[in-house]
C-alpha positions as CSV (number, residue, x, y, z in Angstrom):
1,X,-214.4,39.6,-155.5
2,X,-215.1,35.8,-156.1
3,X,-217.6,35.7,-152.9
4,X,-219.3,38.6,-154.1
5,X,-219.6,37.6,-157.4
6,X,-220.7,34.2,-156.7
7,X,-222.8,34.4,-154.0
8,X,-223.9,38.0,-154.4
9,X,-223.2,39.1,-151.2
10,X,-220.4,41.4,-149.2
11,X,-218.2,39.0,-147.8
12,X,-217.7,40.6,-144.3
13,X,-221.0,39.5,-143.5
14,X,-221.8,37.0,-141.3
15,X,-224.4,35.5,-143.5
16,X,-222.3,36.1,-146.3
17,X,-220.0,33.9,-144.3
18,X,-222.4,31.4,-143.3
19,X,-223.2,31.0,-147.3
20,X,-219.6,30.7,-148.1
21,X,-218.8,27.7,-145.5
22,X,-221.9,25.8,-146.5
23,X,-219.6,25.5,-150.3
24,X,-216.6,24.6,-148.7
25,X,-215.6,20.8,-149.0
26,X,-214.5,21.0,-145.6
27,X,-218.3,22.0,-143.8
28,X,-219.2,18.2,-145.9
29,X,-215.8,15.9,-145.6
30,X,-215.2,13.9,-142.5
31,X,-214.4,10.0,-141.4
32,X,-217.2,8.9,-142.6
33,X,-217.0,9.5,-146.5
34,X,-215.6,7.1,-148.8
35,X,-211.9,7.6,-149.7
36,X,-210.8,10.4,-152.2
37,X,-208.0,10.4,-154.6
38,X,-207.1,13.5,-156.1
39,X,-204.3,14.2,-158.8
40,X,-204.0,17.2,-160.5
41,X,-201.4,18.6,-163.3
42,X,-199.1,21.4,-162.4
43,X,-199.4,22.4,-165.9
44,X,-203.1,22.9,-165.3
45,X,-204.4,26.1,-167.5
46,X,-208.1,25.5,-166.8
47,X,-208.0,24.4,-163.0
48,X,-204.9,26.4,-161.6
49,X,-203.2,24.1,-159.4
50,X,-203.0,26.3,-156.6
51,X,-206.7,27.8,-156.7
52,X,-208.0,24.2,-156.5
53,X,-205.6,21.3,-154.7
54,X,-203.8,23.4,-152.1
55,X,-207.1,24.7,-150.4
56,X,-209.4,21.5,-151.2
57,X,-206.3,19.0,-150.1
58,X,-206.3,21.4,-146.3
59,X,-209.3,20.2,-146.0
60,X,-209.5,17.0,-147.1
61,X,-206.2,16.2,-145.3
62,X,-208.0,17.4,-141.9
63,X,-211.0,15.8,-142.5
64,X,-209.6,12.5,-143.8
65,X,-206.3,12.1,-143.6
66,X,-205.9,10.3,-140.3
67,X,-207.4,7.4,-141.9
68,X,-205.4,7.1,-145.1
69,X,-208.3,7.7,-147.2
70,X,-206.8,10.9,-149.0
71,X,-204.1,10.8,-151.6
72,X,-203.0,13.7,-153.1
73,X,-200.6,13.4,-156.3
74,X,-199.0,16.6,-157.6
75,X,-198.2,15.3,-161.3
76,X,-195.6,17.6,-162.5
77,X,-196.0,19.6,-165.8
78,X,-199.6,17.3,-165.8
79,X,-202.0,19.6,-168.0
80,X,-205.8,19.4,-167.4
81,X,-206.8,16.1,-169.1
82,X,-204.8,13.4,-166.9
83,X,-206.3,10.3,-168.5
84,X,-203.9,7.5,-167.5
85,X,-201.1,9.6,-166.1
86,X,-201.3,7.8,-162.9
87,X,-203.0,4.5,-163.8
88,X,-200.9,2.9,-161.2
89,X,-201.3,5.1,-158.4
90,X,-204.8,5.2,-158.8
91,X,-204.6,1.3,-158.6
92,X,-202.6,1.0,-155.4
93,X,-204.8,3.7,-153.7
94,X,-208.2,1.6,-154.6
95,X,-206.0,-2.1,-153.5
96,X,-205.0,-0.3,-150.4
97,X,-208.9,1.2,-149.6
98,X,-210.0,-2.0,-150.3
99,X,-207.8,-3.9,-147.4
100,X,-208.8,-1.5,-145.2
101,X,-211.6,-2.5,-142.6
């Protein structure tokens, strides 16, 4: 129903298809873009945890994850506003990026 809805098409379509992969992270990501850090709350009532990081973080794991430039933190009972929850992680993941070549 999303497909259709969005993209006003039948989503056993080829085109359809071919509309849907175009806004998928994973036609864009690969070695070549910068480094991503993602951290999203479990708690999450706006953003479902599951309908957002589990499918994008497939992809960017594929895409980048042989290079160590994707983190994914799961912050448990985190809500939709993060702030500074992981103020540290974020730091070591931007040191770390920053030593590599």
């Amino acid at each position: 129903p999303a497909v259709r809805t969005l993209l006003g098409c039948d989503p056993l379509t080829a085109t359809c298809r071919a509309k849907a992969e175009r806004l998928d992270p994973g036609f864009w990501l690969d070695s070549s873009d910068p480094p991503v850090y993602l951290a999203h709350g479990t708690a999450d009532t706006v953003l479902p945890y599951a309908e957002h990081v589990t499918p994008f973080a497939a992809l960017a794991e594929r895409a980048l994850g042989g290079t160590r430039r994707f983190r994914l933190d799961r912050v448990e009972g985190g809500g939709h506003s993060l702030e500074t929850a992981n103020a540290t992680a974020i730091r070591d993941f931007l040191r770390a990026m920053a030593a590599l070549p």
